[in-house]
Wavefront OBJ file of the C-alpha trace (Angstrom):
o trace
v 24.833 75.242 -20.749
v 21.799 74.053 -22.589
v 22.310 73.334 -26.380
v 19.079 72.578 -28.247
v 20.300 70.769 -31.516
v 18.231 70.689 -35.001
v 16.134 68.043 -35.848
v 16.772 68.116 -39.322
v 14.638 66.783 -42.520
v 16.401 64.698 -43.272
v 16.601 62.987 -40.205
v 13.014 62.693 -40.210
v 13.318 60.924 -43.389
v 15.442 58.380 -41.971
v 12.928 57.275 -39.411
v 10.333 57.006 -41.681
v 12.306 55.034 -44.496
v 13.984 53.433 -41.764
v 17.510 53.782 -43.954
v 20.463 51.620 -43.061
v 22.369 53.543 -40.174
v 26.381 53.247 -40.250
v 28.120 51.148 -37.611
v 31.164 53.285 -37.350
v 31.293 56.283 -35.256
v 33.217 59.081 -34.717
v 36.814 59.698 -33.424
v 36.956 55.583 -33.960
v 34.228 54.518 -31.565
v 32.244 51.559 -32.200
v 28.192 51.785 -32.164
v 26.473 49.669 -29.174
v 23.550 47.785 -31.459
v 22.836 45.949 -28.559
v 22.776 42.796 -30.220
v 25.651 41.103 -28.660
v 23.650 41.591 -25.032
v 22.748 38.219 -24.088
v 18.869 37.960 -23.051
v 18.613 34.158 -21.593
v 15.223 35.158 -20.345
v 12.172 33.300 -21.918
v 9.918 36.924 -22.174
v 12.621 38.481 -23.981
v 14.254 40.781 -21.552
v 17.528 41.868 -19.746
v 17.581 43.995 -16.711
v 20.355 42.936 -14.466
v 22.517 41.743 -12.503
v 25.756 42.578 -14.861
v 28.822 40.392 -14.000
v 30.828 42.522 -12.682
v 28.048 43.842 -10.375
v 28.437 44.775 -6.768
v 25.946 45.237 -3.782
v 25.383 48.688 -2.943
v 22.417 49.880 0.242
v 19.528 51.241 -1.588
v 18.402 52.975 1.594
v 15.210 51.309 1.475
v 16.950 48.456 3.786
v 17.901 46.137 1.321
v 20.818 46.005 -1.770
v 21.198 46.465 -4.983
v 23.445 45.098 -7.439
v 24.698 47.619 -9.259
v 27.240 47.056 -12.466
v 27.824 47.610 -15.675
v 28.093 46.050 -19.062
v 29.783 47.121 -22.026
v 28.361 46.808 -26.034
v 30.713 48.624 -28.555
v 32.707 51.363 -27.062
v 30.504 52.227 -24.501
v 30.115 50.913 -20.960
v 26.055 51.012 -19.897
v 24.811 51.159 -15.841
v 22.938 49.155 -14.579
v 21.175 48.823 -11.275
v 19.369 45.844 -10.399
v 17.012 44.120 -7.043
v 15.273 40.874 -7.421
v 14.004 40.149 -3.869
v 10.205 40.710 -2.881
v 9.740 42.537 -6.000
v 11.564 43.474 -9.755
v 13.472 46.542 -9.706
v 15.861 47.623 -11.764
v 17.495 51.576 -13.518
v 19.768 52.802 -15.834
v 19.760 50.234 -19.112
v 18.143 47.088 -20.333
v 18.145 44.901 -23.599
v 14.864 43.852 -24.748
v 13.935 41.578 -28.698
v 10.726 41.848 -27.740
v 7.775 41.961 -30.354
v 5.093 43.535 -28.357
v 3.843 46.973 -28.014
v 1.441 47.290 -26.126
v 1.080 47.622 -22.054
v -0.819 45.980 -19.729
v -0.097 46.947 -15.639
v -1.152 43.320 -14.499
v 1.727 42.356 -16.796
v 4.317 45.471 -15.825
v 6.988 42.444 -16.084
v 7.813 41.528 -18.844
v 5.204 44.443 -20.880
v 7.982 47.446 -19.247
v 10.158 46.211 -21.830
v 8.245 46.335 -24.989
v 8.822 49.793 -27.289
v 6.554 51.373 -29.361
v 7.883 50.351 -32.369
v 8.154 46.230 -32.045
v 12.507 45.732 -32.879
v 15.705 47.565 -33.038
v 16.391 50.078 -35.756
v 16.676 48.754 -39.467
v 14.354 45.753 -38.028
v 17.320 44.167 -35.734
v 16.061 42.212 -33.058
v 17.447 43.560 -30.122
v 17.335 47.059 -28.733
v 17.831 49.241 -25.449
v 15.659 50.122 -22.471
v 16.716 52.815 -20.305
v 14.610 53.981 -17.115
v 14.661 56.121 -14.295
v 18.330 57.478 -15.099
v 21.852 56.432 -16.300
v 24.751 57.067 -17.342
v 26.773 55.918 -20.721
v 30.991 56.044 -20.636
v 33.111 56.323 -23.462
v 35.439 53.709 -22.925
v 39.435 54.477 -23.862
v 38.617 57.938 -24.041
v 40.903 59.872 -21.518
v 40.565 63.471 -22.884
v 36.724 62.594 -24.258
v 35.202 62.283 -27.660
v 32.406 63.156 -29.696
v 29.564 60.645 -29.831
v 27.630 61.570 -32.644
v 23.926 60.252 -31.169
v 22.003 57.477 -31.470
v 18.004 56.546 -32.259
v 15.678 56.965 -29.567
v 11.422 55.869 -29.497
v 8.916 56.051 -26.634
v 8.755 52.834 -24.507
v 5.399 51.064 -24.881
v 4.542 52.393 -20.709
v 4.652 55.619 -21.700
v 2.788 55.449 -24.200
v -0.417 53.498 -22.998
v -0.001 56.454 -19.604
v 0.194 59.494 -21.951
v -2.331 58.094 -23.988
v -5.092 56.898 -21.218
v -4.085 57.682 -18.009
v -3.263 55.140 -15.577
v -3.266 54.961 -11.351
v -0.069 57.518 -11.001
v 0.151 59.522 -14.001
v -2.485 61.773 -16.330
v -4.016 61.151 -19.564
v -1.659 64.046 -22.372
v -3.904 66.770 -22.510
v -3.322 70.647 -24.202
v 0.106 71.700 -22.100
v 1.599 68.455 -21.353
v 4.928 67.499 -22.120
v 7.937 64.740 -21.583
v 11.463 64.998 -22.544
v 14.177 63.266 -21.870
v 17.655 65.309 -21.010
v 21.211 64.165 -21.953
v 24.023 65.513 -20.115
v 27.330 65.592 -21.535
v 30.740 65.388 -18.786
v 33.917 66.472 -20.352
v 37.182 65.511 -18.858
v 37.546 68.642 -17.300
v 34.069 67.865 -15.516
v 32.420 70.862 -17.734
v 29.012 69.921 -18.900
v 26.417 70.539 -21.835
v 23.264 69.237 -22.401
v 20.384 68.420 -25.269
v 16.899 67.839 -25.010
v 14.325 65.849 -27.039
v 10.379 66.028 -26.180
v 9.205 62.373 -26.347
v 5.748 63.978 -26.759
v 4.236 67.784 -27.210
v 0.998 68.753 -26.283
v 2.024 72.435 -25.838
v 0.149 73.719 -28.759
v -2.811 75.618 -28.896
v -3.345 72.763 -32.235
v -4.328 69.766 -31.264
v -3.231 68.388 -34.985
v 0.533 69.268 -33.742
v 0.522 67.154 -30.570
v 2.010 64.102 -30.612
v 4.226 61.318 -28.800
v 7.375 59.746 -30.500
v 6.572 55.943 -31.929
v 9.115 55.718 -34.470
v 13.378 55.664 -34.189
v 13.686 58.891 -34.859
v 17.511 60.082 -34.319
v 19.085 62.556 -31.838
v 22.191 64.410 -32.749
v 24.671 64.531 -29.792
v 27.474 66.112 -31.581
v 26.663 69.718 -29.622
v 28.380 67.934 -26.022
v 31.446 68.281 -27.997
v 34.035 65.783 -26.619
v 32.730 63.910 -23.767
v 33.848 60.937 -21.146
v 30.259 60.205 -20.011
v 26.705 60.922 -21.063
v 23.847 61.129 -18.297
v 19.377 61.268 -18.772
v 17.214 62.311 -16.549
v 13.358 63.586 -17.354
v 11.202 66.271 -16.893
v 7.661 66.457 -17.325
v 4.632 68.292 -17.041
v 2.827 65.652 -14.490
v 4.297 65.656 -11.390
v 3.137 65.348 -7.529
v 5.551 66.935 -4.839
v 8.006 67.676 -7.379
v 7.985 63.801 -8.617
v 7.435 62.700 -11.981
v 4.059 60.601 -12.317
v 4.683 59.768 -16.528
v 6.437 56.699 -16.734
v 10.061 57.385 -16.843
v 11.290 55.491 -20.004
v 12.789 55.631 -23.268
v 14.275 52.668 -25.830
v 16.975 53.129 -27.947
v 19.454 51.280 -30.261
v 22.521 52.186 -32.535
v 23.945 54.424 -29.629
v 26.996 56.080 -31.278
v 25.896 56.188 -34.313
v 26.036 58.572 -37.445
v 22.893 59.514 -39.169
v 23.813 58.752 -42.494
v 20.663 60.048 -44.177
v 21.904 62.971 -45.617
v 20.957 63.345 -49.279
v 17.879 61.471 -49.663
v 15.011 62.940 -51.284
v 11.801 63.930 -49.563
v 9.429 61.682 -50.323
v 6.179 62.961 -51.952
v 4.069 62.139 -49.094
v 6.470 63.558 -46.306
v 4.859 66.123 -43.618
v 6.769 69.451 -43.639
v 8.403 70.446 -40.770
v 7.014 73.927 -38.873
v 6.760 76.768 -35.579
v 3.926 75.601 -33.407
v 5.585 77.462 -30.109
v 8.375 80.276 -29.301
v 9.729 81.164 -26.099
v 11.703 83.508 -24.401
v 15.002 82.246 -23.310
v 13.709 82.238 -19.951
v 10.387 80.263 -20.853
v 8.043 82.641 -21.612
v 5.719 81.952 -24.033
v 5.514 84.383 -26.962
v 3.230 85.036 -30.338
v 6.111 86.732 -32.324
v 9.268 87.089 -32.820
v 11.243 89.168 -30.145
v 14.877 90.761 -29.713
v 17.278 88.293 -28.402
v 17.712 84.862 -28.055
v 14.149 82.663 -29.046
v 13.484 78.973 -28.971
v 11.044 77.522 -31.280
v 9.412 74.253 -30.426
v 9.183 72.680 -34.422
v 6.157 70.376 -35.000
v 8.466 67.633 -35.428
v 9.613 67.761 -31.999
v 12.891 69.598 -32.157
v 13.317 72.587 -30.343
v 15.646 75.501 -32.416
v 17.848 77.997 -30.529
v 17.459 81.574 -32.861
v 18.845 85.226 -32.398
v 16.396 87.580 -33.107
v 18.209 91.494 -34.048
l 1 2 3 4 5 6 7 8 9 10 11 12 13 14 15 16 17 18 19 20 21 22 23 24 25 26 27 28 29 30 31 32 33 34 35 36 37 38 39 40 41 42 43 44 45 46 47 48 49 50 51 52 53 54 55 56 57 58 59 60 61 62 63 64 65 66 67 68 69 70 71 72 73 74 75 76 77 78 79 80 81 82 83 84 85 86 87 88 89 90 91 92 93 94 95 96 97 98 99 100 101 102 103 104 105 106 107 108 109 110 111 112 113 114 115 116 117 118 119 120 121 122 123 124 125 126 127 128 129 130 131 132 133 134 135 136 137 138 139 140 141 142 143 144 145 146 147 148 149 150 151 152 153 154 155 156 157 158 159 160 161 162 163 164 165 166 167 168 169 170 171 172 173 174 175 176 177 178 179 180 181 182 183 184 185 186 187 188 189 190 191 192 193 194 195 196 197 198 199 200 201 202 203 204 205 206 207 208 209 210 211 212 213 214 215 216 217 218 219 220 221 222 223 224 225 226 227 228 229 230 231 232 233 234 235 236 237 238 239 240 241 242 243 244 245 246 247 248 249 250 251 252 253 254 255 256 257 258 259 260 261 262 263 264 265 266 267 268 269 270 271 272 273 274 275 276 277 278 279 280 281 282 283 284 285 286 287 288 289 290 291 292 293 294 295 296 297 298 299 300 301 302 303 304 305 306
């Protein structure tokens, strides 16, 4: 079952002010800041191997080392190749500065985010790509992980925005999201989604892509044992995604603690610029049942309609 949680206000207060996020999370779990991730590389990058890695066939005739690595109380995948070529999934650790893209540097320029550091202006932060999974370590029967701060990756963001040799400028329609998928111990899953970028309005003044931490709540999986992404997107060939298929993100576990601030002056209101039908169709008006509202600050809204 698909639960689309609220973006709230406030939230979107906290990634503008960027306010001071708490480092405890719930049912006693610590937050992964990422900082304790060693990065011996020069560029300012992590991608692999982990030490307790193992090699494991790709299926493309050669082996990957695939392992994991733990910061707080979370254990991170990892999947890594260094042979004719870089390859790596699942999660990196980047203190890179940068922000920008350039495809004759992919390495290290895959690892810069949009916003230049780690939430609260910490040096290091996460990389995630192609798809992963996160365990909640010591957690037998599960627990709630409240959610964590998530911004484009600097890749994405130079394709949506111009285009590049496998993927389409953003145009009126597009879309990417990335979608979290919650195991519980008794294998029972829910998910939550959050659009990276929106072009599905009609308004061009309500598209955008995501280049600030901006938090999402994972407190709707209820108690889980493992967390999963994948992506979806509205470029693909043969049922392949061509957008670049990465996110960054830091303070994983983490509470937003920005309840109770007041809106700044200057702060954009949040409003409807789509609703659906529960089975995607796209509608001008309320209707009788279950809706979903796309919000112009990238949330979607689950709303019964009587």
């Amino acid at each position: 079952m698909t639960k689309f949680y609220k973006f709230t206000m406030a939230a979107a207060v906290a990634a503008v002010m960027s306010v001071p996020t708490s480092l405890f999370a719930q049912d006693g779990l610590k937050v992964a800041t990422f900082e304790d991730v060693q990065i011996s590389s020069e560029d300012g990058y992590w991608c692999g191997p982990t030490d307790n890695a193992v090699a494991e066939p790709s299926g493309y005739g050669y082996d990957n080392q695939v392992g994991t690595f733990t910061d707080g109380s979370f254990e991170f995948s990892n999947s890594y190749y260094n042979g004719s070529y870089l390859s790596w999934s699942g999660f990196a650790c980047s203190n890179r500065t940068a922000t920008s893209f350039d495809a004759l540097t992919m390495t290290p320029d895959q690892f810069n985010s949009s916003v230049g550091h780690g939430v609260d202006g910490s040096a290091k932060y996460g990389v995630a790509y192609n798809g992963g999974t996160v365990k909640v370590l010591n957690a037998t029967d599960g627990a709630v992980v409240n959610g964590f701060y998530i911004t484009n990756n600097a890749y994405a963001i130079n394709s949506m925005t111009n285009g590049d040799t496998y993927a389409k400028k953003f145009e009126q329609g597009d879309f990417f999201k990335v979608i979290f998928t919650g195991t519980k111990a008794d294998k029972t899953t829910s998910k939550v989604e959050f659009y990276l970028a929106d072009f599905s309005s009609q308004n061009t003044t309500d598209h955008y892509m995501v280049k600030d931490w901006t938090y999402v709540d994972l407190s709707s999986l209820g108690k889980v044992v493992s967390i999963s992404f994948s992506f979806d997107s509205s470029d693909k060939s043969y049922g392949y995604l061509n957008t670049p298929t990465y996110f960054c993100l830091d303070n994983f576990g983490a509470a937003n603690t920005s309840t109770g601030i007041s809106k700044p002056a200057n702060m954009v209101e949040v409003y409807e610029v789509a609703r659906y039908t529960i089975d995607g169709k796209r509608i001008s008006a309320p209707q009788k049942g279950i809706n979903i509202i796309r919000m112009s600050d990238g949330s979607t809204r689950k709303v019964v309609v009587k």
